[in-house]
C-alpha positions, 0 to 999 in steps of 0.5 A: 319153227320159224328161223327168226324165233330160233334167233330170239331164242338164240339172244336171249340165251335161254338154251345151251344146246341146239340141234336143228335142221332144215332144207334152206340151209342158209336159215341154219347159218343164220341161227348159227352165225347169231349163236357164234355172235353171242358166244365167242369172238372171231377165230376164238380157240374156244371155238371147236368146229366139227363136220359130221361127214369126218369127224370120230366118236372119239373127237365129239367126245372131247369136244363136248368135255373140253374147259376153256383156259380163256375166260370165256364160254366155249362154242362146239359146232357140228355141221353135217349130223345126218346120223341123227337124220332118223336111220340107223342107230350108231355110236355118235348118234347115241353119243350126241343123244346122251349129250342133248338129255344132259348138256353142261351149263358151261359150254354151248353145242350146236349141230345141224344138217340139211335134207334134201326134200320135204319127204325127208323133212319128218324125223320121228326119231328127233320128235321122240328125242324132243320129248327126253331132253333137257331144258336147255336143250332145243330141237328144232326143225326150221320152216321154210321161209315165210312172208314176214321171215321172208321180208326180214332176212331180206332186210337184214341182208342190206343191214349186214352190207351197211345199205340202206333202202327204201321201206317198200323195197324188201317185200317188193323182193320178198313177192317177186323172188322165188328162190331159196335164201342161198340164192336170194343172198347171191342176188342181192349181192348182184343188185348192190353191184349193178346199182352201184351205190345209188338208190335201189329202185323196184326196176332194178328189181326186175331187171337183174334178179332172177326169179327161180325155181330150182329148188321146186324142180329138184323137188320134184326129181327127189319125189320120182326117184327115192332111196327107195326106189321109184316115188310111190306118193302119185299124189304130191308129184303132180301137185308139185307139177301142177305148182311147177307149170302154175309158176311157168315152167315148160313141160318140155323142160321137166320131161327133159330134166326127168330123163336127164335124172334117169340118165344120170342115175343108170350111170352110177348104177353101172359103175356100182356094178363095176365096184365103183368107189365113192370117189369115182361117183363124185366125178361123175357127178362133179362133186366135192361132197362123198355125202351127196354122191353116197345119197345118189348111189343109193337111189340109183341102186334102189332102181333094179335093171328091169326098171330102167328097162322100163324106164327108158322105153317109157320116156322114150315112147313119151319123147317121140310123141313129143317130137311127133304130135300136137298133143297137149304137153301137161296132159303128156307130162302127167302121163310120163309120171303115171308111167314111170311111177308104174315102172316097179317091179311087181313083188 
Protein backbone atom coordinates (compact mmCIF):
# COMPACT_ATOMS: atom_id res chain seq x y z
CA UNK A 1 0.00 0.00 0.00
CA UNK A 2 1.05 3.40 -1.00
CA UNK A 3 2.32 5.34 2.51
CA UNK A 4 0.01 8.26 1.65
CA UNK A 5 -3.13 6.13 1.84
CA UNK A 6 -1.75 4.47 5.18
CA UNK A 7 -2.12 8.59 5.98
CA UNK A 8 -5.80 9.05 4.73
CA UNK A 9 -6.56 6.11 6.71
CA UNK A 10 -4.77 7.00 9.66
CA UNK A 11 -6.89 10.69 9.83
CA UNK A 12 -9.96 9.40 9.04
CA UNK A 13 -9.61 7.14 12.21
CA UNK A 14 -11.26 4.57 10.55
CA UNK A 15 -8.59 1.83 12.49
CA UNK A 16 -7.70 1.39 16.22
CA UNK A 17 -4.94 -1.07 15.40
CA UNK A 18 -2.06 -0.92 12.93
CA UNK A 19 0.68 -3.21 12.25
CA UNK A 20 2.96 -2.21 9.06
CA UNK A 21 6.33 -2.72 7.43
CA UNK A 22 8.43 -1.51 5.25
CA UNK A 23 11.99 -1.18 3.76
CA UNK A 24 11.98 2.73 3.89
CA UNK A 25 11.75 3.01 7.25
CA UNK A 26 10.98 6.81 7.37
CA UNK A 27 7.45 5.89 5.39
CA UNK A 28 6.76 4.06 8.69
CA UNK A 29 7.48 7.34 11.01
CA UNK A 30 5.48 9.21 8.45
CA UNK A 31 2.41 6.90 9.23
CA UNK A 32 3.50 6.89 12.77
CA UNK A 33 4.07 10.42 13.38
CA UNK A 34 0.30 11.06 11.71
CA UNK A 35 -1.20 8.60 14.26
CA UNK A 36 0.61 10.36 17.32
CA UNK A 37 -0.68 13.75 15.65
CA UNK A 38 -4.27 12.53 15.84
CA UNK A 39 -4.23 10.69 18.92
CA UNK A 40 -2.02 12.19 21.87
CA UNK A 41 -0.36 15.36 22.86
CA UNK A 42 3.44 15.81 22.79
CA UNK A 43 5.09 13.79 26.07
CA UNK A 44 1.26 12.48 26.83
CA UNK A 45 1.51 9.70 29.73
CA UNK A 46 -0.83 8.07 27.80
CA UNK A 47 1.74 7.42 25.33
CA UNK A 48 3.51 3.93 25.86
CA UNK A 49 6.67 3.19 23.58
CA UNK A 50 7.80 -0.07 23.39
CA UNK A 51 10.88 -1.62 21.34
CA UNK A 52 10.55 -5.02 20.14
CA UNK A 53 14.36 -5.80 20.64
CA UNK A 54 13.83 -5.36 24.82
CA UNK A 55 10.83 -5.16 25.78
CA UNK A 56 8.81 -8.79 27.55
CA UNK A 57 5.60 -10.50 27.30
CA UNK A 58 4.92 -9.34 30.34
CA UNK A 59 5.33 -5.24 29.21
CA UNK A 60 3.24 -5.78 25.94
CA UNK A 61 0.48 -7.29 27.90
CA UNK A 62 0.23 -4.38 30.07
CA UNK A 63 0.59 -1.87 27.78
CA UNK A 64 -2.28 -3.07 25.40
CA UNK A 65 -4.53 -3.61 29.18
CA UNK A 66 -3.78 -0.46 30.35
CA UNK A 67 -7.03 2.71 31.03
CA UNK A 68 -6.17 6.40 30.91
CA UNK A 69 -6.61 8.31 34.26
CA UNK A 70 -6.43 11.50 31.62
CA UNK A 71 -9.43 12.20 29.59
CA UNK A 72 -7.96 11.21 26.46
CA UNK A 73 -7.25 8.16 24.30
CA UNK A 74 -4.40 5.85 24.77
CA UNK A 75 -1.34 5.32 22.06
CA UNK A 76 0.69 1.93 22.42
CA UNK A 77 3.84 2.09 19.74
CA UNK A 78 5.77 -0.68 19.25
CA UNK A 79 9.05 -0.28 17.10
CA UNK A 80 11.15 -3.06 16.02
CA UNK A 81 8.30 -6.46 15.76
CA UNK A 82 10.59 -8.83 13.74
CA UNK A 83 9.06 -11.46 15.72
CA UNK A 84 6.20 -11.16 13.46
CA UNK A 85 8.66 -10.97 10.39
CA UNK A 86 7.46 -14.52 9.45
CA UNK A 87 9.98 -16.93 11.41
CA UNK A 88 9.28 -18.89 14.54
CA UNK A 89 6.30 -18.72 16.47
CA UNK A 90 7.14 -17.10 20.08
CA UNK A 91 4.77 -15.86 22.99
CA UNK A 92 4.94 -12.17 21.93
CA UNK A 93 4.24 -12.97 18.56
CA UNK A 94 1.13 -15.16 19.66
CA UNK A 95 0.34 -12.15 22.30
CA UNK A 96 0.37 -9.46 19.45
CA UNK A 97 -1.86 -12.09 17.07
CA UNK A 98 -4.35 -12.22 19.51
CA UNK A 99 -4.30 -8.73 19.95
CA UNK A 100 -4.73 -7.72 16.31
CA UNK A 101 -8.08 -10.27 15.84
CA UNK A 102 -9.62 -8.47 18.98
CA UNK A 103 -8.44 -4.84 19.52
CA UNK A 104 -10.26 -2.50 22.03
CA UNK A 105 -11.96 0.20 20.73
CA UNK A 106 -10.70 2.47 23.44
CA UNK A 107 -7.17 2.33 22.98
CA UNK A 108 -4.94 2.60 19.64
CA UNK A 109 -1.70 0.29 19.00
CA UNK A 110 0.85 0.47 16.21
CA UNK A 111 3.73 -1.61 15.70
CA UNK A 112 6.10 -1.91 12.97
CA UNK A 113 9.43 -3.06 11.65
CA UNK A 114 11.65 -2.52 8.81
CA UNK A 115 13.35 -5.30 6.67
CA UNK A 116 16.14 -5.22 4.87
CA UNK A 117 15.59 -6.28 1.22
CA UNK A 118 13.02 -7.10 -1.24
CA UNK A 119 13.52 -10.85 -0.51
CA UNK A 120 12.52 -10.39 2.92
CA UNK A 121 9.65 -8.05 1.59
CA UNK A 122 6.90 -11.10 1.22
CA UNK A 123 5.22 -12.27 4.68
CA UNK A 124 3.19 -15.28 4.15
CA UNK A 125 2.59 -15.36 7.90
CA UNK A 126 1.29 -11.54 8.09
CA UNK A 127 -1.06 -12.32 4.69
CA UNK A 128 -2.75 -15.24 6.42
CA UNK A 129 -3.04 -12.89 9.58
CA UNK A 130 -4.79 -10.15 7.06
CA UNK A 131 -7.42 -12.61 6.80
CA UNK A 132 -8.30 -13.23 10.73
CA UNK A 133 -8.36 -9.71 12.11
CA UNK A 134 -10.61 -7.43 13.18
CA UNK A 135 -12.26 -4.78 11.32
CA UNK A 136 -10.38 -2.07 12.93
CA UNK A 137 -7.43 -3.75 12.39
CA UNK A 138 -5.13 -3.06 9.47
CA UNK A 139 -1.83 -4.83 8.15
CA UNK A 140 -0.07 -3.47 5.76
CA UNK A 141 3.10 -3.60 3.75
CA UNK A 142 4.20 0.15 2.65
CA UNK A 143 5.64 0.15 -1.21
CA UNK A 144 8.38 1.87 -1.92
CA UNK A 145 8.15 5.33 -2.88
CA UNK A 146 6.44 6.02 -5.99
CA UNK A 147 6.15 9.50 -8.42
CA UNK A 148 3.01 10.93 -6.75
CA UNK A 149 4.30 9.70 -2.93
CA UNK A 150 7.46 10.81 -4.15
CA UNK A 151 6.52 14.30 -4.93
CA UNK A 152 4.12 14.79 -1.92
CA UNK A 153 6.41 13.77 0.85
CA UNK A 154 9.08 15.98 -0.70
CA UNK A 155 6.31 18.80 -0.49
CA UNK A 156 5.35 18.03 3.03
CA UNK A 157 9.30 18.11 3.95
CA UNK A 158 9.23 21.99 2.87
CA UNK A 159 5.74 22.21 4.46
CA UNK A 160 6.69 20.84 8.02
CA UNK A 161 10.03 23.41 7.67
CA UNK A 162 7.51 26.47 7.13
CA UNK A 163 9.36 26.98 3.47
CA UNK A 164 7.88 27.73 0.50
CA UNK A 165 8.98 26.93 -2.97
CA UNK A 166 8.18 27.05 -6.33
CA UNK A 167 5.22 24.55 -7.98
CA UNK A 168 8.11 22.64 -10.38
CA UNK A 169 10.38 22.42 -7.51
CA UNK A 170 9.21 19.09 -5.82
CA UNK A 171 9.07 16.81 -8.86
CA UNK A 172 12.40 18.38 -10.53
CA UNK A 173 13.60 16.63 -6.89
CA UNK A 174 11.48 13.83 -7.16
CA UNK A 175 13.00 12.93 -11.22
CA UNK A 176 16.75 13.69 -10.05
CA UNK A 177 17.03 11.88 -6.44
CA UNK A 178 17.64 8.35 -6.17
CA UNK A 179 17.83 7.76 -2.70
CA UNK A 180 15.69 6.47 -0.07
CA UNK A 181 13.22 8.99 1.90
CA UNK A 182 15.99 9.09 5.05
CA UNK A 183 18.21 10.54 2.73
CA UNK A 184 16.15 12.69 0.82
CA UNK A 185 15.10 14.07 4.36
CA UNK A 186 19.12 14.68 5.32
CA UNK A 187 19.13 16.39 1.78
CA UNK A 188 16.74 18.58 1.72
CA UNK A 189 17.91 19.83 5.13
CA UNK A 190 21.39 20.52 3.35
CA UNK A 191 19.39 22.44 0.37
CA UNK A 192 17.50 24.90 3.03
CA UNK A 193 21.24 25.38 4.40
CA UNK A 194 22.85 26.15 1.43
CA UNK A 195 20.18 28.45 0.07
CA UNK A 196 19.83 30.40 3.18
CA UNK A 197 16.37 31.43 3.23
CA UNK A 198 16.50 32.66 -0.48
CA UNK A 199 14.52 31.13 -3.41
CA UNK A 200 15.38 27.66 -3.91
CA UNK A 201 16.34 27.19 -7.47
CA UNK A 202 16.52 23.70 -9.94
CA UNK A 203 20.73 24.87 -9.86
CA UNK A 204 20.82 24.50 -6.33
CA UNK A 205 19.12 21.29 -6.87
CA UNK A 206 22.07 20.05 -8.65
CA UNK A 207 24.45 21.59 -7.05
CA UNK A 208 24.19 20.29 -3.61
CA UNK A 209 22.13 16.80 -3.36
CA UNK A 210 23.46 13.89 -3.99
CA UNK A 211 21.99 11.53 -6.30
CA UNK A 212 22.39 7.90 -4.44
CA UNK A 213 22.23 4.63 -4.59
CA UNK A 214 23.19 2.84 -1.65
CA UNK A 215 20.43 1.66 -0.90
CA UNK A 216 20.30 -0.34 -4.77
CA UNK A 217 24.05 -1.49 -4.00
CA UNK A 218 23.19 -3.04 -0.43
CA UNK A 219 20.33 -4.74 -2.40
CA UNK A 220 22.42 -6.32 -4.12
CA UNK A 221 24.89 -7.62 -1.25
CA UNK A 222 21.76 -8.85 0.49
CA UNK A 223 20.91 -10.76 -2.89
CA UNK A 224 24.49 -12.88 -2.73
CA UNK A 225 24.69 -13.26 0.68
CA UNK A 226 21.58 -14.66 2.24
CA UNK A 227 20.67 -16.16 5.73
CA UNK A 228 20.65 -18.99 3.91
CA UNK A 229 23.69 -19.10 2.71
CA UNK A 230 25.03 -17.91 -0.65
CA UNK A 231 22.13 -16.07 -2.97
CA UNK A 232 20.36 -18.80 -5.18
CA UNK A 233 17.98 -16.34 -7.53
CA UNK A 234 20.95 -15.69 -10.45
CA UNK A 235 18.24 -14.01 -12.12
CA UNK A 236 17.48 -10.96 -10.01
CA UNK A 237 21.22 -10.47 -9.06
CA UNK A 238 21.98 -9.53 -12.45
CA UNK A 239 18.88 -7.59 -13.17
CA UNK A 240 19.90 -5.79 -10.25
CA UNK A 241 23.37 -5.35 -11.57
CA UNK A 242 22.11 -4.56 -14.77
CA UNK A 243 20.02 -1.41 -13.11
CA UNK A 244 23.14 -0.80 -10.69
CA UNK A 245 25.52 -0.05 -14.16
CA UNK A 246 22.26 1.62 -16.04
CA UNK A 247 22.14 4.36 -13.28
CA UNK A 248 26.33 4.76 -13.38
CA UNK A 249 27.60 2.81 -11.08
CA UNK A 250 31.41 1.17 -11.75
CA UNK A 251 32.06 -2.31 -12.09
CA UNK A 252 35.07 -2.02 -10.39
CA UNK A 253 33.40 -0.67 -7.55
CA UNK A 254 30.59 -3.36 -7.07
CA UNK A 255 33.42 -6.07 -7.52
CA UNK A 256 34.94 -4.22 -4.67
CA UNK A 257 31.92 -3.92 -2.42
CA UNK A 258 31.50 -7.54 -2.95
CA UNK A 259 34.82 -8.48 -1.77
CA UNK A 260 34.72 -6.03 1.03
CA UNK A 261 31.00 -7.84 2.12
CA UNK A 262 32.80 -11.26 1.81
CA UNK A 263 35.78 -9.93 3.99
CA UNK A 264 33.75 -8.76 6.60
CA UNK A 265 31.62 -11.62 7.01
CA UNK A 266 34.59 -14.32 7.14
CA UNK A 267 35.40 -11.97 10.00
CA UNK A 268 32.44 -12.72 12.23
CA UNK A 269 32.44 -15.93 11.13
CA UNK A 270 35.90 -16.66 13.27
CA UNK A 271 35.00 -14.76 15.73
CA UNK A 272 31.68 -17.03 16.19
CA UNK A 273 34.15 -19.98 15.95
CA UNK A 274 35.88 -18.30 18.95
CA UNK A 275 32.32 -18.14 20.94
CA UNK A 276 32.15 -14.42 20.07
CA UNK A 277 29.13 -12.43 22.12
CA UNK A 278 26.67 -10.26 20.31
CA UNK A 279 28.44 -7.77 21.57
CA UNK A 280 31.66 -8.48 20.30
CA UNK A 281 30.15 -8.54 16.84
CA UNK A 282 28.76 -5.20 17.13
CA UNK A 283 32.28 -3.78 17.49
CA UNK A 284 33.26 -5.41 14.54
CA UNK A 285 30.89 -4.09 12.90
CA UNK A 286 30.72 -0.56 14.67
CA UNK A 287 27.37 -0.84 15.53
CA UNK A 288 24.94 0.11 18.35
CA UNK A 289 22.09 -2.15 16.92
CA UNK A 290 22.47 -6.26 18.69
CA UNK A 291 19.29 -6.78 15.88
CA UNK A 292 21.79 -5.98 12.75
CA UNK A 293 24.86 -7.80 14.22
CA UNK A 294 22.79 -10.90 15.38
CA UNK A 295 21.27 -10.70 11.38
CA UNK A 296 24.92 -10.55 9.95
CA UNK A 297 26.11 -13.43 12.32
CA UNK A 298 23.55 -15.27 10.56
CA UNK A 299 24.67 -15.02 6.99
CA UNK A 300 28.17 -15.18 7.95
CA UNK A 301 27.31 -18.85 9.45
CA UNK A 302 25.31 -19.90 6.89
CA UNK A 303 28.42 -19.80 4.51
CA UNK A 304 30.59 -23.06 5.79
CA UNK A 305 34.47 -22.61 5.51
CA UNK A 306 34.98 -24.39 1.99
CA UNK A 307 32.95 -21.72 0.94
CA UNK A 308 34.82 -19.06 1.69
CA UNK A 309 37.73 -21.06 0.43
CA UNK A 310 36.17 -21.02 -2.75
CA UNK A 311 35.07 -17.52 -2.37
CA UNK A 312 38.16 -16.03 -2.00
CA UNK A 313 40.14 -17.87 -4.49
CA UNK A 314 37.37 -16.61 -6.92
CA UNK A 315 37.46 -13.03 -6.27
CA UNK A 316 40.78 -13.07 -6.27
CA UNK A 317 41.36 -14.87 -9.66
CA UNK A 318 38.50 -12.09 -10.78
CA UNK A 319 40.91 -9.42 -9.02
CA UNK A 320 44.16 -10.25 -11.13
CA UNK A 321 42.27 -10.37 -14.20
CA UNK A 322 41.00 -6.81 -13.25
CA UNK A 323 44.19 -5.60 -12.52
CA UNK A 324 45.64 -7.47 -15.28
CA UNK A 325 43.90 -7.40 -18.47
CA UNK A 326 41.85 -5.23 -20.71
CA UNK A 327 38.79 -7.26 -20.42
CA UNK A 328 35.22 -5.88 -20.48
CA UNK A 329 34.40 -4.96 -16.53
CA UNK A 330 30.50 -5.86 -16.68
CA UNK A 331 31.40 -9.00 -18.64
CA UNK A 332 33.88 -9.67 -15.52
CA UNK A 333 31.35 -8.52 -12.82
CA UNK A 334 28.68 -11.17 -14.24
CA UNK A 335 31.12 -13.56 -14.27
CA UNK A 336 32.19 -13.22 -10.53
CA UNK A 337 28.41 -13.48 -9.79
CA UNK A 338 27.95 -16.56 -11.71
CA UNK A 339 30.97 -17.83 -9.66
CA UNK A 340 30.51 -17.01 -6.64
CA UNK A 341 26.64 -18.10 -6.45
CA UNK A 342 28.52 -21.34 -8.09
CA UNK A 343 30.69 -21.59 -4.72
CA UNK A 344 28.02 -23.87 -2.82
CA UNK A 345 28.67 -26.51 -1.28
CA UNK A 346 27.32 -29.55 -3.08
CA UNK A 347 24.70 -31.42 -0.68
Amino acid sequence: MDYLELKEIVKKGQKRAYFIFAQDEQLIFQVRDELRKRVVQEDSLSHIKLDGNRCTYEEIQNAISTYSMFNEDILVEMSNCHFMDGGQSSPMRELIEEYLQDPREDLYFIGYYKYENELSKKNFYLDRLKKKVSPITIIEGIDSLKPRGMVGLIESLFEERGVTVNKNIAPFISEVFKGNSLQLEKEIEKLLAYTAGREIRKEDILAIMEISDERHVMNLLDLIFTERGLGRNIKDILNLVNDLIYRGEKAEMVIGLIGSRLRLLFRIKILKEKNATTQDVMKQLKTGSAWYADRMTKIATAISISEYHKLFKVLLNHELILKTTSVDTMSLLEMLILSVVNARDTK
